[in-house]
N, C-alpha and C positions, 0 to 999 in steps of 0.2 A: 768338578762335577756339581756340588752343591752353588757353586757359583753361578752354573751356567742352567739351573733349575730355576735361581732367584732370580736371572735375566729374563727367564723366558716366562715366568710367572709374573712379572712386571710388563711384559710387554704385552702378554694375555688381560692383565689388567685394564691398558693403559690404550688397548683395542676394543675394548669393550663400553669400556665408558664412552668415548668417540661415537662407537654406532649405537651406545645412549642418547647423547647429546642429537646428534643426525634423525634418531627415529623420533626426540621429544620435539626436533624441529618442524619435523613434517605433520605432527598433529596438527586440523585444523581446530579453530575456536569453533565453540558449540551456533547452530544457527540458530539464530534470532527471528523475533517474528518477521521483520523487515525482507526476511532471505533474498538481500541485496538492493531494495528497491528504495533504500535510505533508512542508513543506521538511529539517526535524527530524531527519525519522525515515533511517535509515539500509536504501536499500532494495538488493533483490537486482533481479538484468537477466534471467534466467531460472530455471527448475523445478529446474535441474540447479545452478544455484550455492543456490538456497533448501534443496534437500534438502541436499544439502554443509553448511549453517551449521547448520541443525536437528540433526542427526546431532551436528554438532562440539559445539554450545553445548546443546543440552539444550532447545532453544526450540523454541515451537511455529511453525509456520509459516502466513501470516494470507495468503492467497491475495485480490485484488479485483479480481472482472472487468466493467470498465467499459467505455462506449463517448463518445469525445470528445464526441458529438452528439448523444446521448441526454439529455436534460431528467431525468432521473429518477434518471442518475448522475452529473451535474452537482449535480442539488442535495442528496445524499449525499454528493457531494466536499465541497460547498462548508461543511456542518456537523461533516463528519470533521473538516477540516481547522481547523474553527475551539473543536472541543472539547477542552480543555486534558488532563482525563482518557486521553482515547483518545491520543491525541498521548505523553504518557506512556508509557502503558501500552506501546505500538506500540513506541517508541523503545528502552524499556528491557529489554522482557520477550517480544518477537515477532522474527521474520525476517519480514520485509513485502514481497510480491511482489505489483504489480498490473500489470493485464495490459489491452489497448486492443485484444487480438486473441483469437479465441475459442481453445479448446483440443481437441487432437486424442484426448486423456486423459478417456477418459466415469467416471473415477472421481472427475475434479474437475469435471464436470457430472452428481452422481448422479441429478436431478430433472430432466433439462436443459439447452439452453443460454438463459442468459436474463442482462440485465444491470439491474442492477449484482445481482449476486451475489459474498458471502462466505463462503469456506469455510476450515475449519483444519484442517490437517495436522500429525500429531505425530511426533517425531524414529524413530518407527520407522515412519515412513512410513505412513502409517494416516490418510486420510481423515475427519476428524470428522462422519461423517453424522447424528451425536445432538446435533449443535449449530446448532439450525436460528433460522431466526425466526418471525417472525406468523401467515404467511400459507400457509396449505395446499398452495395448487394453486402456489405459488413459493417452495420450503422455506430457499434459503438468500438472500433479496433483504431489501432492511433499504431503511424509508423514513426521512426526516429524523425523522419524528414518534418512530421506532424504535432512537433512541439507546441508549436503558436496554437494553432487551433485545441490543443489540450489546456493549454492556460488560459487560453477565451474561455472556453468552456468551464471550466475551475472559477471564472473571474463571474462567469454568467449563474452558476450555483451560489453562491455568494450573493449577488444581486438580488438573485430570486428568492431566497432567504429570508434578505432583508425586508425586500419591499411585501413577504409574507407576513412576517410577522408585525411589520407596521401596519399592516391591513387587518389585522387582529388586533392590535391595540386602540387603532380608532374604531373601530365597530365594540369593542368594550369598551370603551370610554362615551359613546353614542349610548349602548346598552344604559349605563349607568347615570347618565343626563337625564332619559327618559325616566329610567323609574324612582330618580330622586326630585323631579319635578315635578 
């Protein structure tokens, strides 16, 4: 009898741990800001820390407003995140702010509110509304097929950027010609 207690108390043990181990497997990792769109990339938590880094660092600011449960920003996640290119680019040369909730700012839904839509913002605060995608009647939505023209567009913020703020340093450098001569 007491043998057949110590059997059965080891196997009550030995059952327990098991659907330990099994329920500590099925925990997911806590989400990240990234919530899938690339672990990589270094993102902002709101509008007001994204303008803060753009302003700081000179970078443009890459806004993406998705919804958890939409199929159609799921599967734009799921090719963002798997595009080595954009993952780059994002990481290196953006402030990366996406957002799972709509916004109260109709200057960052200038067509709308629609998801998944991207827009970019440049460090003087300035709305890139000449930086659109495919599709007419939804100027800034980007499908998986719509890669390339997202990385043009990525490639063309960057450009714009630059050739802004070189246009600021020769008109400061013009400014300071004149009044030291």
């Amino acid at each position: 009898m007491l043998y057949s207690a110590f059997v059965l108390c080891l196997l009550l043990i030995t059952v327990s741990s098991n659907l330990a181990i099994a329920i500590k497997k099925e925990k997911r990792l806590p989400q990240t800001l990234s919530r899938g769109w690339g672990d990589d990339i270094t993102w902002v938590q709101t509008y007001e820390e994204g303008f803060f880094h753009i302003q700081k660092s000179n970078k443009p600011l890459m806004v993406i407003h998705h919804l958890e449960d939409c199929q159609y920003s799921q599967a734009l996640k799921k090719v963002f995140a798997q595009n080595k290119e954009i993952q780059d680019m994002a990481q290196n040369n953006f402030i990366i702010l996406n957002l799972v909730h709509e916004t109260t700012d109709k200057n960052l839904s200038p067509d709308g509110q629609y998801v998944p839509r991207i827009t970019f913002v440049d460090p003087s605060l300035t709305v890139r509304t000449d930086l659109t995608g495919r599709y007419f009647n939804r100027l800034y939505t980007y499908k998986p097929q719509d890669l390339p023209v997202l990385i043009e567009n990525m490639k063309k913020a960057l450009k714009l950027i630059q050739s802004e703020l070189q246009g600021m340093t020769s008109k400061r450098s013009n400014f300071m010609k004149k009044t030291s001569g």
